[in-house]
Each structure stands twice: as structure tokens, then as C-alpha cells.
N, C-alpha and C positions, 0 to 999 in steps of 0.2 A: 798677482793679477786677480786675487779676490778681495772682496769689501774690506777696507782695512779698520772696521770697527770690529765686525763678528766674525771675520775668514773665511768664510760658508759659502758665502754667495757669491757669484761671480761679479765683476766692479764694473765689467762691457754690456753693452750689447750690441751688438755686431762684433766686428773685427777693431777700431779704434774707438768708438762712442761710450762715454762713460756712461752709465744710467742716472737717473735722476734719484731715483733712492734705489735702496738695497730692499730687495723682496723679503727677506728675511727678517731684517732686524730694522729696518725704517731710513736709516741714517742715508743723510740727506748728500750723495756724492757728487749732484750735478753744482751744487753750491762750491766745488772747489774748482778756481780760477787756474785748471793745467787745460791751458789749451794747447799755448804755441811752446813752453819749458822745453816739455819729451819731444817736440820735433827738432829742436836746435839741440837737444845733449844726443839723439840717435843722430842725427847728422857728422856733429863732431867726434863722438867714438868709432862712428862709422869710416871717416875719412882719414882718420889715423891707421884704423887698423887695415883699410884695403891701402894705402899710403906707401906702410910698412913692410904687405908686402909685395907692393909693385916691386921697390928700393930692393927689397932679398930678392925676388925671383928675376931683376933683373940687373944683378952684379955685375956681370961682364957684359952687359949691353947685348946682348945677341937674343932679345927675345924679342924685338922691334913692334913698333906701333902696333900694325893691323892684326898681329896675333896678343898684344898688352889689353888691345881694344875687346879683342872677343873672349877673352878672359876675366878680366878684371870688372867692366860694364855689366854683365848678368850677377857676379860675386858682390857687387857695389850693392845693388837695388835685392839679390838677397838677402844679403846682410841686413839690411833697412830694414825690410818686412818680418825678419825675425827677431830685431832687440826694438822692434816699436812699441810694442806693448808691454814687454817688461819694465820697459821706462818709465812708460806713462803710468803705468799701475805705482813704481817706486815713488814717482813722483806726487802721484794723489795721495798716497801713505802717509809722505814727509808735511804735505801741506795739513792734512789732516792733524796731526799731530802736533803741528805748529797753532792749529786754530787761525788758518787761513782761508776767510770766509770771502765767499760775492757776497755782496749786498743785496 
């Protein structure tokens, strides 16, 4: 989740906004096209792993809806908000490195 030119600086500003360059070392981060990548690969890790373990915790069936619901719906949308940004940062990294520029 830091600049992946110099490591130093952080690559946010706010909670998911990439900055437009890095205070430190220049490098130009808003030029890399991760917009929508990091919200379709946190979605799909996300939906696996709360998925997997609806599927385990409820083996024998006896955990039913309305307690699946209050369980798994707060763990879904935590999940999300804690590998949001490591993704996105992974994935500004990768573009980075590829010389995956906006025009």
C-alpha cells in the first residue's frame, strides 16, 4: 500500500484514492488505469471465501437463513473493506511494473 516506485510514501489518499503523484519521489500514480481491476478481484476473493465458509458452517443444515443472514452479511462487507486496499495497491504495483500507462 506504499508508492511502488520508492516504498516510502503512502500510494492513498483517503481510504481507496490513489494519489496523483507520490510526495516523495514524484512518480506519477494517478497515471495508472486501476480503477475497477481491485474492485472485481476483492469481490471475487471475497465471495469465495465468505462462500466457503457459509458451505463449512453450515454442514448439517441446522444453521438456517435468518441466523446465515446475520452472520455472514456483516463478515461479507468486512471482508471487502479489509483486502480493498491491499489489492488495489497490488494491483498499482503490477501495472506499474508492466509500464501500464493512461494517456
Amino acid at each position: 500500500m506504499r508508492c511502488p516506485s520508492c516504498g516510502r510514501a503512502s500510494a492513498f489518499r483517503g481510504f481507496y484514492r490513489i494519489r496523483e503523484r507520490c510526495p516523495l519521489c514524484g512518480a506519477e500514480l494517478g497515471r495508472v488505469p486501476c480503477d475497477t481491476l481491485p474492485a472485481y478481484l476483492s469481490i471475487s476473493v471475497g465471495l469465495a471465501v465468505i462462500g466457503w465458509g457459509l458451505i463449512v458452517a453450515d454442514r448439517g443444515g441446522r444453521l438456517g437463513y435468518a441466523r446465515s443472514i446475520e452472520i455472514f452479511v456483516p463478515a461479507a462487507i468486512g471482508l471487502q473493506l479489509l483486502i480493498l486496499r491491499p489489492i488495489t495497491g497490488a494491483v498499482l504495483a503490477l501495472m506499474m511494473k508492466n509500464d501500464m500507462w493512461r494517456d
